[in-house]
PDB file of N, H, CA, C and O in Angstrom:
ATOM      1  N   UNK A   1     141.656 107.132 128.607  1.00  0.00           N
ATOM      2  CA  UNK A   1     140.471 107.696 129.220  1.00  0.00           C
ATOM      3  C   UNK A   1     140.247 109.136 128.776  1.00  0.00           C
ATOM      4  O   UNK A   1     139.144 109.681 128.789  1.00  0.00           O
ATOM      5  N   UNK A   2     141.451 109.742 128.358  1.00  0.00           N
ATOM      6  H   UNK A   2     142.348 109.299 128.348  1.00  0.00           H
ATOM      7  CA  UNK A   2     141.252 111.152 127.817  1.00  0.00           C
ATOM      8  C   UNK A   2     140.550 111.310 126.768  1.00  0.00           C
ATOM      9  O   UNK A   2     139.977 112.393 126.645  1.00  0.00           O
ATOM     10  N   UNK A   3     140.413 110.426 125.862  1.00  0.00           N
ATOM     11  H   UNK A   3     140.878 109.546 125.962  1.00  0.00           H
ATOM     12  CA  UNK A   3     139.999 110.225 124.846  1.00  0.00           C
ATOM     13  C   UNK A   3     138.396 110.192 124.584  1.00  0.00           C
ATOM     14  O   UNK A   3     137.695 110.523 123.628  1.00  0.00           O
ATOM     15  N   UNK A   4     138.145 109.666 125.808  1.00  0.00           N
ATOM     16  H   UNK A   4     138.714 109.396 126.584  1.00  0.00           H
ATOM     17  CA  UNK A   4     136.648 109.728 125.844  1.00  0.00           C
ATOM     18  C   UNK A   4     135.583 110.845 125.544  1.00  0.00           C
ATOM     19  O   UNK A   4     134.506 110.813 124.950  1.00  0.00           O
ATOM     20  N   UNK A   5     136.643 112.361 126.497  1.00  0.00           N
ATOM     21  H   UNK A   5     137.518 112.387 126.979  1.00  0.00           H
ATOM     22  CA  UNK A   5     135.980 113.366 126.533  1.00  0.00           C
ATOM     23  C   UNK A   5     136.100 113.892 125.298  1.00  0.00           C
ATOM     24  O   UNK A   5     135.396 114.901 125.279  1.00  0.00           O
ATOM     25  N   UNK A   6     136.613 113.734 124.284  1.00  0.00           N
ATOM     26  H   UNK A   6     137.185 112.914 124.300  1.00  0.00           H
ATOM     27  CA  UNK A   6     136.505 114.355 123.033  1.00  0.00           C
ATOM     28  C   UNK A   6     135.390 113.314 122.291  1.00  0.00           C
ATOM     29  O   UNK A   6     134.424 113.644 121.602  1.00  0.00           O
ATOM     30  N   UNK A   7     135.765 112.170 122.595  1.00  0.00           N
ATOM     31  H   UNK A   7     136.549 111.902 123.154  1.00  0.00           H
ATOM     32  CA  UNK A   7     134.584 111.427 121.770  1.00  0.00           C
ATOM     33  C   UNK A   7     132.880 111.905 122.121  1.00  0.00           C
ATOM     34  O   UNK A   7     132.129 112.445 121.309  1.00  0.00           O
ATOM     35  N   UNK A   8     132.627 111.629 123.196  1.00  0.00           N
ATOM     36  H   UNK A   8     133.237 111.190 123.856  1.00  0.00           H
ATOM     37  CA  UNK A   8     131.614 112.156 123.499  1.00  0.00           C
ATOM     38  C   UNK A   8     130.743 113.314 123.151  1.00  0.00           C
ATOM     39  O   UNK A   8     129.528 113.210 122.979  1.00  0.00           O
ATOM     40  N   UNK A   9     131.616 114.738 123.030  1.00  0.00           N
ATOM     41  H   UNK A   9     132.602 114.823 123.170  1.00  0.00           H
ATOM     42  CA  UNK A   9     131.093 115.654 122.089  1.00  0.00           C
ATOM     43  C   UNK A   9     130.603 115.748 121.006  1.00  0.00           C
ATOM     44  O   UNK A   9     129.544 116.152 120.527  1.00  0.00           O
ATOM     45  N   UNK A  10     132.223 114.987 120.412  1.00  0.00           N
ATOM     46  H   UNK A  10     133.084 114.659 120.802  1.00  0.00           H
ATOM     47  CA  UNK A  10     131.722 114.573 119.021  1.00  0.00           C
ATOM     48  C   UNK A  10     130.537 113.752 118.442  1.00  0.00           C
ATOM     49  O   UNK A  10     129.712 113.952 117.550  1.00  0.00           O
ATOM     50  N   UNK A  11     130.765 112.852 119.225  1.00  0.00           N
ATOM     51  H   UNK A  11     131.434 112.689 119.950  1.00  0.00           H
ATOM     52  CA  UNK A  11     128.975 112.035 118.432  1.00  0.00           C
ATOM     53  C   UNK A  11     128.161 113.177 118.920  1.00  0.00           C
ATOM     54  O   UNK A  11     127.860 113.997 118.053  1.00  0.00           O
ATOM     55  N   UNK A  12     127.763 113.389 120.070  1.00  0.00           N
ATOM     56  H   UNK A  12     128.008 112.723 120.774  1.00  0.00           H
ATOM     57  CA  UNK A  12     126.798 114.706 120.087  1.00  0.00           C
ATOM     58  C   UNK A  12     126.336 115.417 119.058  1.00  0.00           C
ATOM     59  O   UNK A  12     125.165 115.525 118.694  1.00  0.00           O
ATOM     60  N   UNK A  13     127.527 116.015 118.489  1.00  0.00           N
ATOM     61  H   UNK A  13     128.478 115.927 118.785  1.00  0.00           H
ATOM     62  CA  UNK A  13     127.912 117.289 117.249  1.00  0.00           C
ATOM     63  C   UNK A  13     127.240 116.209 115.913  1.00  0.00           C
ATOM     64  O   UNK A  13     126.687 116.512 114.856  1.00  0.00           O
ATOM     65  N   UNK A  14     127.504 115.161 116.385  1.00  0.00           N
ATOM     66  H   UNK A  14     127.953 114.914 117.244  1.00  0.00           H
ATOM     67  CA  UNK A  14     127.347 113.973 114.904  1.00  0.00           C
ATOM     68  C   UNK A  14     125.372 113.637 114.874  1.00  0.00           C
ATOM     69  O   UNK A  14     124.602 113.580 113.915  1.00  0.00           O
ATOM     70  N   UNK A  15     125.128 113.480 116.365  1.00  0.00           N
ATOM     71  H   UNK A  15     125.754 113.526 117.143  1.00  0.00           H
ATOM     72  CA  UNK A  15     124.122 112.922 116.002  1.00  0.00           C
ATOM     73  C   UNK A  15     122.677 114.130 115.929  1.00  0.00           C
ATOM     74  O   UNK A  15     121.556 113.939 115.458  1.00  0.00           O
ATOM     75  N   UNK A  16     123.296 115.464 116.642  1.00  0.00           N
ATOM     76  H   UNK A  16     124.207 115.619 117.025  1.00  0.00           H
ATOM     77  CA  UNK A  16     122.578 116.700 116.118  1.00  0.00           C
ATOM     78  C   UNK A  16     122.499 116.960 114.798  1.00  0.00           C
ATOM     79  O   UNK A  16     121.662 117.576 114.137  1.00  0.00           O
ATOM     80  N   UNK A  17     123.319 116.497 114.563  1.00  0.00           N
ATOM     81  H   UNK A  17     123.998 115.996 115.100  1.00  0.00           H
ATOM     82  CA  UNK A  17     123.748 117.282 112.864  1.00  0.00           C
ATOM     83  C   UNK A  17     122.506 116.260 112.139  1.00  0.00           C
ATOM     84  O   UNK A  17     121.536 116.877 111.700  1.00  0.00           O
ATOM     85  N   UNK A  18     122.496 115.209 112.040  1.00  0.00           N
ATOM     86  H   UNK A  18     123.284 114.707 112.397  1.00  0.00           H
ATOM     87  CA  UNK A  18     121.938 113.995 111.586  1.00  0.00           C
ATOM     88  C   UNK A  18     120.587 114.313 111.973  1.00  0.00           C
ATOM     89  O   UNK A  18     119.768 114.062 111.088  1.00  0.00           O
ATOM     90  N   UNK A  19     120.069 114.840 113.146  1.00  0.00           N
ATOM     91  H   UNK A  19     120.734 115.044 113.864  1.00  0.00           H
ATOM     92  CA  UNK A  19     118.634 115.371 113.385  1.00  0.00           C
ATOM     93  C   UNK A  19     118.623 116.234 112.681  1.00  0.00           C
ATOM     94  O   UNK A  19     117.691 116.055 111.897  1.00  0.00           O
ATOM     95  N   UNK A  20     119.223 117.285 112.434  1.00  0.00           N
ATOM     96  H   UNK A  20     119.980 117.431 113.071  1.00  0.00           H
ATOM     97  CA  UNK A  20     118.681 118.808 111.436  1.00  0.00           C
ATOM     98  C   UNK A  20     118.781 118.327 110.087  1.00  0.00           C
ATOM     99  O   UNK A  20     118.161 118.959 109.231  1.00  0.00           O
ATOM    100  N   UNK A  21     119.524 117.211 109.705  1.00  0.00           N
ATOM    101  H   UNK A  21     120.028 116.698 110.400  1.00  0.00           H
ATOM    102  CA  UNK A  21     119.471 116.532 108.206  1.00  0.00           C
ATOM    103  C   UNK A  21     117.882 116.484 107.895  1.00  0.00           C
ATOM    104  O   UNK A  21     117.163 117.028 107.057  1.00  0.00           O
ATOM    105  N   UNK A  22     117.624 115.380 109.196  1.00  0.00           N
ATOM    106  H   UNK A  22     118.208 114.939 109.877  1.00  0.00           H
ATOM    107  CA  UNK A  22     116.561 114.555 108.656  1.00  0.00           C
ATOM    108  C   UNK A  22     115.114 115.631 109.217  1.00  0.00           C
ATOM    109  O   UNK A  22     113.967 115.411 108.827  1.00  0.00           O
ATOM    110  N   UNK A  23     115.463 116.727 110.136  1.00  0.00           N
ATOM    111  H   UNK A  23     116.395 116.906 110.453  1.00  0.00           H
ATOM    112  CA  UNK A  23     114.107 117.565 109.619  1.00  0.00           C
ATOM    113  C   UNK A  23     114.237 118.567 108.509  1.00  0.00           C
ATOM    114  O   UNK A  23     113.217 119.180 108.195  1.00  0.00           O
ATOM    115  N   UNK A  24     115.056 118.747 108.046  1.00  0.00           N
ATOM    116  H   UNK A  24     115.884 118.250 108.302  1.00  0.00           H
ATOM    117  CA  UNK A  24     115.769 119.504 106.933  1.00  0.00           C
ATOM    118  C   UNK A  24     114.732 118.393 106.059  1.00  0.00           C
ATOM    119  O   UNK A  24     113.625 118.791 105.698  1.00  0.00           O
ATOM    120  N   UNK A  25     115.098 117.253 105.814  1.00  0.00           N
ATOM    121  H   UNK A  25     115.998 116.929 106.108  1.00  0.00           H
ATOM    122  CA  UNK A  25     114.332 116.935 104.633  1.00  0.00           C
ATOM    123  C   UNK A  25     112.952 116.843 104.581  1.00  0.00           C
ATOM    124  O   UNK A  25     112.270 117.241 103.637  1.00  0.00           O
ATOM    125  N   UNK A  26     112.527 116.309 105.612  1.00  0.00           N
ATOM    126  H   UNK A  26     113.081 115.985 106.379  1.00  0.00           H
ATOM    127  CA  UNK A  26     111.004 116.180 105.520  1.00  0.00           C
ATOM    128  C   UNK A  26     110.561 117.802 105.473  1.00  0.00           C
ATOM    129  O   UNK A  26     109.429 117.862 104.994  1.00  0.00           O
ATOM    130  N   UNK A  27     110.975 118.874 105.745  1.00  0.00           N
ATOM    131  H   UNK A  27     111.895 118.826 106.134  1.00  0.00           H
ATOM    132  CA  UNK A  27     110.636 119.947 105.913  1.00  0.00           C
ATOM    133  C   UNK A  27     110.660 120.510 104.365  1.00  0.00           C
ATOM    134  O   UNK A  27     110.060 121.564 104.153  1.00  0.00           O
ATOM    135  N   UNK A  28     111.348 119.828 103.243  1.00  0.00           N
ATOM    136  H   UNK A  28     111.834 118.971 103.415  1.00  0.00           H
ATOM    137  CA  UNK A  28     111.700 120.351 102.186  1.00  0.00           C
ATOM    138  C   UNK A  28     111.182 119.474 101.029  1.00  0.00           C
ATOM    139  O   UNK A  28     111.624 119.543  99.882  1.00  0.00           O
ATOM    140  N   UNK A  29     110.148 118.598 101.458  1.00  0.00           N
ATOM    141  H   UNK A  29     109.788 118.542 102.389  1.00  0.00           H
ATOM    142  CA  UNK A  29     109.568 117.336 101.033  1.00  0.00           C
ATOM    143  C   UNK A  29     109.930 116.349 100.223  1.00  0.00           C
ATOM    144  O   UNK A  29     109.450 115.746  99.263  1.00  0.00           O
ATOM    145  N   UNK A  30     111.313 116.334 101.129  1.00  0.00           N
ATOM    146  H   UNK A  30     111.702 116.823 101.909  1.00  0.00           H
ATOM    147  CA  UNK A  30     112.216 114.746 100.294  1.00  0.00           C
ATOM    148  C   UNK A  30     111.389 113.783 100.206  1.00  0.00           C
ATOM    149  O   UNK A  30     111.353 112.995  99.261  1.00  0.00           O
ATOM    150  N   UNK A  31     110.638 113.763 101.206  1.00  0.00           N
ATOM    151  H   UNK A  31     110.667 114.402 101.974  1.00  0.00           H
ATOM    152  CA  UNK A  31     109.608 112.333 101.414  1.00  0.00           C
ATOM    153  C   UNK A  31     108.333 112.158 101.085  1.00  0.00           C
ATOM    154  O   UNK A  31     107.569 111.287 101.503  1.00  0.00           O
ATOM    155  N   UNK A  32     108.130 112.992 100.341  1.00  0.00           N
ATOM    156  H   UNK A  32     108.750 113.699 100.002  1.00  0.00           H
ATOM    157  CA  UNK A  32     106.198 113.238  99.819  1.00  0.00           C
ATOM    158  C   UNK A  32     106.410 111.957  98.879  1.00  0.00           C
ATOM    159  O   UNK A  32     105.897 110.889  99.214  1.00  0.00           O
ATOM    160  N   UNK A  33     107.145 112.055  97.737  1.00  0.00           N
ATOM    161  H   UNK A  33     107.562 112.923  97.465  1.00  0.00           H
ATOM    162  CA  UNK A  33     106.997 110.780  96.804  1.00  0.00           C
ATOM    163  C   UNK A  33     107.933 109.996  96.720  1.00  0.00           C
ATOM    164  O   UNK A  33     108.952 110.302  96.102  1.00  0.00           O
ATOM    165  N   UNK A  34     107.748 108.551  97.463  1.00  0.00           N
ATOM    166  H   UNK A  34     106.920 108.302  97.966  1.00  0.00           H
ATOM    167  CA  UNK A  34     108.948 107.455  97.593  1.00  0.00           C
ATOM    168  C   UNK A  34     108.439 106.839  96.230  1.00  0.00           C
ATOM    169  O   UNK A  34     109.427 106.628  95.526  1.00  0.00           O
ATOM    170  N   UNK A  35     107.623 106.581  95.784  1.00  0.00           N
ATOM    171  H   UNK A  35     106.821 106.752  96.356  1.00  0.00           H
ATOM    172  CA  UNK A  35     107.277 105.705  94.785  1.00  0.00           C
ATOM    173  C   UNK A  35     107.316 106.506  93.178  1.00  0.00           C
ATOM    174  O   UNK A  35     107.128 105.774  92.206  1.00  0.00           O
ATOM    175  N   UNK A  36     107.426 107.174  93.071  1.00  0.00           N
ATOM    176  H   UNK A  36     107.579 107.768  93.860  1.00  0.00           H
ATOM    177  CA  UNK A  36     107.294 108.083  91.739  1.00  0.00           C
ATOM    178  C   UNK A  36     108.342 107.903  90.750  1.00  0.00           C
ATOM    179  O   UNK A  36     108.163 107.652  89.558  1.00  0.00           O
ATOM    180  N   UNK A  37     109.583 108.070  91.418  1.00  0.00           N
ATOM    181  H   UNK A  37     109.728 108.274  92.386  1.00  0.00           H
ATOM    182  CA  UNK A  37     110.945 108.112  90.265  1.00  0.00           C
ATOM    183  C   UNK A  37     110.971 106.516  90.051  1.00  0.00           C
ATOM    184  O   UNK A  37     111.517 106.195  88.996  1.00  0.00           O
ATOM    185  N   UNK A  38     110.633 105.759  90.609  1.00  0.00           N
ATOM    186  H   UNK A  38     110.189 106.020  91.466  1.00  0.00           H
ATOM    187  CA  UNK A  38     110.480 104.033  90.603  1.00  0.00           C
ATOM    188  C   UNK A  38     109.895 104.017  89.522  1.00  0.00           C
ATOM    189  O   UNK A  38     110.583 103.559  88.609  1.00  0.00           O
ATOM    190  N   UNK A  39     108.886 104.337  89.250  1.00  0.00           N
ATOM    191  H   UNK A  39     108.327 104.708  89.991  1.00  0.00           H
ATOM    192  CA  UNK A  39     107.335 104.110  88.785  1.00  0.00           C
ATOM    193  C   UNK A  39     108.059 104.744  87.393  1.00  0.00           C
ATOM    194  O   UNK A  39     108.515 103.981  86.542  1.00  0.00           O
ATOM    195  N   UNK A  40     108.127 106.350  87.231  1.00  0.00           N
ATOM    196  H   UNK A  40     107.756 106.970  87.923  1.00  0.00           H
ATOM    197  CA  UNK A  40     108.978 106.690  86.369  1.00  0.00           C
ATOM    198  C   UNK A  40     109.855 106.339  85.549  1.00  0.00           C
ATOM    199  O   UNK A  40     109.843 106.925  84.466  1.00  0.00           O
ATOM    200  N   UNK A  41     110.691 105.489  85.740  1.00  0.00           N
ATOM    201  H   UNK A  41     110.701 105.013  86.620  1.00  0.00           H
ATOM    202  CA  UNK A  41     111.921 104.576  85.418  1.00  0.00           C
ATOM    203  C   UNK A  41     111.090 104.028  84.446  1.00  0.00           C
ATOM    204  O   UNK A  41     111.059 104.594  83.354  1.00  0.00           O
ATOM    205  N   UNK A  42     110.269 102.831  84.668  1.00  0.00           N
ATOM    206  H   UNK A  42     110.294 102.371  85.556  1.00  0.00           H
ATOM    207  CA  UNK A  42     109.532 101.769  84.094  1.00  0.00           C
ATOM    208  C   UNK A  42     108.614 102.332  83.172  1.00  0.00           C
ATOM    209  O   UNK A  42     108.285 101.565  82.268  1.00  0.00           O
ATOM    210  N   UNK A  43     108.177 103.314  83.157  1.00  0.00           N
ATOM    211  H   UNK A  43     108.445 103.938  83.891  1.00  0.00           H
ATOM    212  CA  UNK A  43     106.992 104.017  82.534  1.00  0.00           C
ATOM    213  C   UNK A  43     107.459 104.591  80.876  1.00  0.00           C
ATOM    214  O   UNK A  43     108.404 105.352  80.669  1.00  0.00           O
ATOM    215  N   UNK A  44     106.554 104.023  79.819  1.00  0.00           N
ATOM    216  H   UNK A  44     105.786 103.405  79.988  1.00  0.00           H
ATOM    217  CA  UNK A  44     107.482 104.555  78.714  1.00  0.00           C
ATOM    218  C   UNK A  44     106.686 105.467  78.255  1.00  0.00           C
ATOM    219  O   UNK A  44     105.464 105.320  78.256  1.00  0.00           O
ATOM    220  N   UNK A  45     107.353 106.637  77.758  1.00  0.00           N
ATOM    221  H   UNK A  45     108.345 106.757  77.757  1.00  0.00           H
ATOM    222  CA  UNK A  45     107.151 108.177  77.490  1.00  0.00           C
ATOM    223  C   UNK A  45     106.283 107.996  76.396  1.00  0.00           C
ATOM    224  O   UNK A  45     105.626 109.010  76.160  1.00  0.00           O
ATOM    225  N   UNK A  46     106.086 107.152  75.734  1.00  0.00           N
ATOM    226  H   UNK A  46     106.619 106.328  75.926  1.00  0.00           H
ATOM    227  CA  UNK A  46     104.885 107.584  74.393  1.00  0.00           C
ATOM    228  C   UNK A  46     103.157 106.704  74.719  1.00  0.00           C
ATOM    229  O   UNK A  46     102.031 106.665  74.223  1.00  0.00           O
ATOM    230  N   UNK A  47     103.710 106.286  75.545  1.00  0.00           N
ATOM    231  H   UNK A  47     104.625 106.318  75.948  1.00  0.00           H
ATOM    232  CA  UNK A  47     102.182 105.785  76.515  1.00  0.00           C
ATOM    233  C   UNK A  47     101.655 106.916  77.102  1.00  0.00           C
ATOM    234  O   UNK A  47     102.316 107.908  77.410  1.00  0.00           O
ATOM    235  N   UNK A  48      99.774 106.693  77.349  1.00  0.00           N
ATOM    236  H   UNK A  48      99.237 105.888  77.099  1.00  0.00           H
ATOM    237  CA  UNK A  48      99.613 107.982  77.852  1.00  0.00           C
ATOM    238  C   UNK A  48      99.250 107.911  79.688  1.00  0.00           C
ATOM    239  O   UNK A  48      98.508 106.983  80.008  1.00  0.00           O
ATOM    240  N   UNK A  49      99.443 108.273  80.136  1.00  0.00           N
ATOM    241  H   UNK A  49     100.046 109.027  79.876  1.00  0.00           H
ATOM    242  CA  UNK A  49      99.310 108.112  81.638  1.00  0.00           C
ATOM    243  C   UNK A  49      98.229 107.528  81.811  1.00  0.00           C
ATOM    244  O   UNK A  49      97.358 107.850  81.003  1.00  0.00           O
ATOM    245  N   UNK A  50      97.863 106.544  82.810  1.00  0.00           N
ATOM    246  H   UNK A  50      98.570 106.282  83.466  1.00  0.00           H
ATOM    247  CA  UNK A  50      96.543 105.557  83.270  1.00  0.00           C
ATOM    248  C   UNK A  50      96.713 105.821  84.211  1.00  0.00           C
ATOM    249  O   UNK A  50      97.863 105.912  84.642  1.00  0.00           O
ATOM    250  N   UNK A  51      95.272 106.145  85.204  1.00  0.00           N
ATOM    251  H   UNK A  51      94.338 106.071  84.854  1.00  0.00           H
ATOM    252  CA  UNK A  51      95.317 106.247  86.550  1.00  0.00           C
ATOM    253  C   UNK A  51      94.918 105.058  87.331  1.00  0.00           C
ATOM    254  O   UNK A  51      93.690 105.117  87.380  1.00  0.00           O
ATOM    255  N   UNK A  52      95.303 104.059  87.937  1.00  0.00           N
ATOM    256  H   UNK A  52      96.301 104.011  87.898  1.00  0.00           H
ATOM    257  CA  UNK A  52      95.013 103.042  88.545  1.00  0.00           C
ATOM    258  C   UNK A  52      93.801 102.859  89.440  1.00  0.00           C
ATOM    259  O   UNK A  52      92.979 101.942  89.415  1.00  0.00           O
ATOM    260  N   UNK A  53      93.857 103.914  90.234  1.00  0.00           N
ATOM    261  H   UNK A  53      94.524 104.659  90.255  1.00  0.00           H
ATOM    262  CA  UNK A  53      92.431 104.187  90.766  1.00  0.00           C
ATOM    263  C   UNK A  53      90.842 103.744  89.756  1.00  0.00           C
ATOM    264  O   UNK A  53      89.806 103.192  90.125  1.00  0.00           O
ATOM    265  N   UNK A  54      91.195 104.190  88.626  1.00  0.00           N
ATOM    266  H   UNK A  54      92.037 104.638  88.326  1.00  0.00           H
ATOM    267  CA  UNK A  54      89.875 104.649  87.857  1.00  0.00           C
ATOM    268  C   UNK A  54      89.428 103.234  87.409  1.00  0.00           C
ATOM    269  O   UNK A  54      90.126 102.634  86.592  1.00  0.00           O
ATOM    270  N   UNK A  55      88.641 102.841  87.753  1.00  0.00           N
ATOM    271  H   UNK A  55      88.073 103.328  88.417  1.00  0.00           H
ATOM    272  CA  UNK A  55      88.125 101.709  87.279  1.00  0.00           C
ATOM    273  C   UNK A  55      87.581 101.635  85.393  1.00  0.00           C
ATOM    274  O   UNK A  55      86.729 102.503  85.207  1.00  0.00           O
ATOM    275  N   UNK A  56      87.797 101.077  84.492  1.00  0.00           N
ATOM    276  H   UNK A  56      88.489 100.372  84.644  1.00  0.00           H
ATOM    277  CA  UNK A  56      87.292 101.372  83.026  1.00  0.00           C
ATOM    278  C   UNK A  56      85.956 100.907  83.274  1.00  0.00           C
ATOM    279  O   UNK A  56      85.432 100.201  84.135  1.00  0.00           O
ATOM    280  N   UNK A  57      85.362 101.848  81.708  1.00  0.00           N
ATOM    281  H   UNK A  57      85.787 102.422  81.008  1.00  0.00           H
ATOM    282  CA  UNK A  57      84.102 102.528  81.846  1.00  0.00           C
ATOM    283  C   UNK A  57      83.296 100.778  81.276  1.00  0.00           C
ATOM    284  O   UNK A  57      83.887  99.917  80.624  1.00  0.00           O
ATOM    285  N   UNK A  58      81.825 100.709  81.793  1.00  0.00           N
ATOM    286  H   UNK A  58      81.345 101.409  82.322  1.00  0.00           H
ATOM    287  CA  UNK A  58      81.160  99.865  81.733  1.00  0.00           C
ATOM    288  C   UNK A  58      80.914  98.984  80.868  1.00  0.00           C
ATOM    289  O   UNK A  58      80.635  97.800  81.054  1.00  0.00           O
ATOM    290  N   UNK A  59      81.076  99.901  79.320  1.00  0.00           N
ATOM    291  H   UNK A  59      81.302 100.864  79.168  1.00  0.00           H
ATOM    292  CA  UNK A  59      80.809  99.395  78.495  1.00  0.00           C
ATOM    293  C   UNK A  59      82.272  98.846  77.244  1.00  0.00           C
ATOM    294  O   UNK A  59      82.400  98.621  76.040  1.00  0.00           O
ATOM    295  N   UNK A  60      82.933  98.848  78.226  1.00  0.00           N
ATOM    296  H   UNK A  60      82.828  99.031  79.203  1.00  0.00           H
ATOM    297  CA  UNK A  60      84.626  98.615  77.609  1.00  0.00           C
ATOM    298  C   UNK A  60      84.354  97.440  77.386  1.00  0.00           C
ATOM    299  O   UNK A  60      83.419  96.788  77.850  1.00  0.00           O
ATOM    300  N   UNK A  61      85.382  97.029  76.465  1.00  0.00           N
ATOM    301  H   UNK A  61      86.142  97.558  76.088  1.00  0.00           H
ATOM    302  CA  UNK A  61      84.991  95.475  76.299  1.00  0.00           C
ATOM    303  C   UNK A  61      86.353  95.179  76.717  1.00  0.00           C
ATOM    304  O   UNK A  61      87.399  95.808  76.559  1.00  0.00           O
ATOM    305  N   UNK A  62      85.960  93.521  77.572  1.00  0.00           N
ATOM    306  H   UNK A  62      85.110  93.010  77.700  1.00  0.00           H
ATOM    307  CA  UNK A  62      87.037  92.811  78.225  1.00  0.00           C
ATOM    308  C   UNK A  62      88.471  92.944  77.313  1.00  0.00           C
ATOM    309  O   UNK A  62      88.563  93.009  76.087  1.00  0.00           O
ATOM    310  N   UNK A  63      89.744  92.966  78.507  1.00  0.00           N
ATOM    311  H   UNK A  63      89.669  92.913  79.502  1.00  0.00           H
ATOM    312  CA  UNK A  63      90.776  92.538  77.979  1.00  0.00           C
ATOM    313  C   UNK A  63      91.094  91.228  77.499  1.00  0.00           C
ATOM    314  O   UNK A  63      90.774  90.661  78.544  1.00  0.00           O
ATOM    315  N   UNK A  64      91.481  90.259  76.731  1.00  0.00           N
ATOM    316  H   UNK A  64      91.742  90.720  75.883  1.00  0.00           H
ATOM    317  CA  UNK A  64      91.138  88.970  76.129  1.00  0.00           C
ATOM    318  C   UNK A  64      92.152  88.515  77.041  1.00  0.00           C
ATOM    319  O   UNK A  64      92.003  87.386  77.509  1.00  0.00           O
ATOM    320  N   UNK A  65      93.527  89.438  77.501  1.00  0.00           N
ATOM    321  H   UNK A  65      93.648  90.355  77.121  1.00  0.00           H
ATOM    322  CA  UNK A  65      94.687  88.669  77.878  1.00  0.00           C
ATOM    323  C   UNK A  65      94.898  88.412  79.539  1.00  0.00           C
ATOM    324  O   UNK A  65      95.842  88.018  80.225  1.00  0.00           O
ATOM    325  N   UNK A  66      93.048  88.993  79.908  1.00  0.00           N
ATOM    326  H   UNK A  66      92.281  89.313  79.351  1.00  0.00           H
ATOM    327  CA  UNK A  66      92.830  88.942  81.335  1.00  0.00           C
ATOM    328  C   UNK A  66      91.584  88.014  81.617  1.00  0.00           C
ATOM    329  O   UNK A  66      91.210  87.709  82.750  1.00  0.00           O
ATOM    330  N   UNK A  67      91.099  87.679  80.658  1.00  0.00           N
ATOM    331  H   UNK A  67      91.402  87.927  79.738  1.00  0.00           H
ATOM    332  CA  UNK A  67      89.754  87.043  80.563  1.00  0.00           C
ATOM    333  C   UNK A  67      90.137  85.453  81.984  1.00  0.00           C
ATOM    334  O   UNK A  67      91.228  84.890  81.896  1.00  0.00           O
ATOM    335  N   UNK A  68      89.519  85.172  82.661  1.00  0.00           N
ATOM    336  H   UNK A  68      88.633  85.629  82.733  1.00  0.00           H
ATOM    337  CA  UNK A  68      89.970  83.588  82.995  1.00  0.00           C
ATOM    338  C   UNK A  68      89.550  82.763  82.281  1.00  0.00           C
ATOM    339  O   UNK A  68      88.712  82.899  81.389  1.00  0.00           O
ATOM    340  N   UNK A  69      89.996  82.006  82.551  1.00  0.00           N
ATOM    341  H   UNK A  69      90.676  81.896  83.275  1.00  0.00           H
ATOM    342  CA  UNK A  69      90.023  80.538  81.136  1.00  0.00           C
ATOM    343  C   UNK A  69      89.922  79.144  82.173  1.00  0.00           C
ATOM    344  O   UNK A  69      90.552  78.729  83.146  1.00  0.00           O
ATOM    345  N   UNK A  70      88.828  78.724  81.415  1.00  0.00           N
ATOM    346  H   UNK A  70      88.317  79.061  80.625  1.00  0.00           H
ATOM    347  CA  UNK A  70      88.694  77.298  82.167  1.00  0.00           C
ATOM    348  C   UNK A  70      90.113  75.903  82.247  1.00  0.00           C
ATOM    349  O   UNK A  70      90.500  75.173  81.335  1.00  0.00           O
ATOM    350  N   UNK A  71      90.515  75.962  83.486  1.00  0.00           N
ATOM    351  H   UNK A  71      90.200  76.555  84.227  1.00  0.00           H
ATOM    352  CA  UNK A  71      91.484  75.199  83.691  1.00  0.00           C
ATOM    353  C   UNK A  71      91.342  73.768  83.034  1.00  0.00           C
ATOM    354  O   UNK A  71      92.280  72.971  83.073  1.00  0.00           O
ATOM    355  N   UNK A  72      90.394  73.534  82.559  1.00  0.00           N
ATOM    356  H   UNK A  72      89.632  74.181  82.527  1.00  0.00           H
ATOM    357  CA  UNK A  72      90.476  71.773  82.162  1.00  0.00           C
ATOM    358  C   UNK A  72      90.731  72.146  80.541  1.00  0.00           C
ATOM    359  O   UNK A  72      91.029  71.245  79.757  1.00  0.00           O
ATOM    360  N   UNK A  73      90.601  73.459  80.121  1.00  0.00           N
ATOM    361  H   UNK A  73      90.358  74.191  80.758  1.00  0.00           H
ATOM    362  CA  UNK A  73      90.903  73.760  78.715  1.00  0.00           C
ATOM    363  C   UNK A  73      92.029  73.036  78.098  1.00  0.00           C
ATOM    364  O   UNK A  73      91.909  72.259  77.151  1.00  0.00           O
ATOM    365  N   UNK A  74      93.160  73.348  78.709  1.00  0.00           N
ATOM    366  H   UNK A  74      93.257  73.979  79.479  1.00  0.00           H
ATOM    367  CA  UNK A  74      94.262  72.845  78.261  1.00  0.00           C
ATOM    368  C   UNK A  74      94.805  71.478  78.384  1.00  0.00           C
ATOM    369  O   UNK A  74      95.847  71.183  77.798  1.00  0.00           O
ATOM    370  N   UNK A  75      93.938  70.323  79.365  1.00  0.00           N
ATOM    371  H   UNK A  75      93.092  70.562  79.841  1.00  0.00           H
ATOM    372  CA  UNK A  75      93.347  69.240  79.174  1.00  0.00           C
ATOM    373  C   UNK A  75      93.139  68.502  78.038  1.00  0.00           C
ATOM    374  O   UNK A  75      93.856  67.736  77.394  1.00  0.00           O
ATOM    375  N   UNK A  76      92.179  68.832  77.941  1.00  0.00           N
ATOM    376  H   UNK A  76      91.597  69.455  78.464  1.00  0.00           H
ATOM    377  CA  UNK A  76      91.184  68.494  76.176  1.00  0.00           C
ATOM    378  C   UNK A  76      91.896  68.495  75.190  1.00  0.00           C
ATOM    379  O   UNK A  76      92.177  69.585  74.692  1.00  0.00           O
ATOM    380  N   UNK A  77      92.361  67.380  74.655  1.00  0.00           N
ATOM    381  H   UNK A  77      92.132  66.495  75.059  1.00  0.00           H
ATOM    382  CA  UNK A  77      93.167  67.550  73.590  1.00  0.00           C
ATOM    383  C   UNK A  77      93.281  65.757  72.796  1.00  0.00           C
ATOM    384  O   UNK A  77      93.958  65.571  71.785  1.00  0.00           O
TER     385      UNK A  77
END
């Protein structure tokens, strides 16, 4: 039972500490970009950055390897 009263502090001491971690980080903006170093990884350096947002311009001509294709195509034979 003696044992208790030391435990008790201790997580205290443990789970304060663990609060000033975690406003420590958001305060230091660990958390602004979860997705970036991901994205980064995959991304190869002699490509030039595309913004996903931006829709291409009107007069682009279709990608061929996005075009849809009539399903009975491969049918016909």
């Amino acid at each position: 039972m003696d044992v208790i009263y030391g435990l008790i502090p201790g997580m205290l001491v443990l789970g304060l500490a663990a609060v000033a971690v975690l406003f420590w980080a958001t305060r230091t903006g660990q958390y602004d970009d979860l997705d970036g170093d991901g994205r980064r990884i995959l991304m190869d350096e002699d490509e030039e950055a595309v913004d996903p947002r931006r829709a291409p311009p009107m007069d682009a001509e279709p990608d061929p390897n996005l075009v849809a294709r009539d399903p009975t195509e491969s049918r016909r034979e």
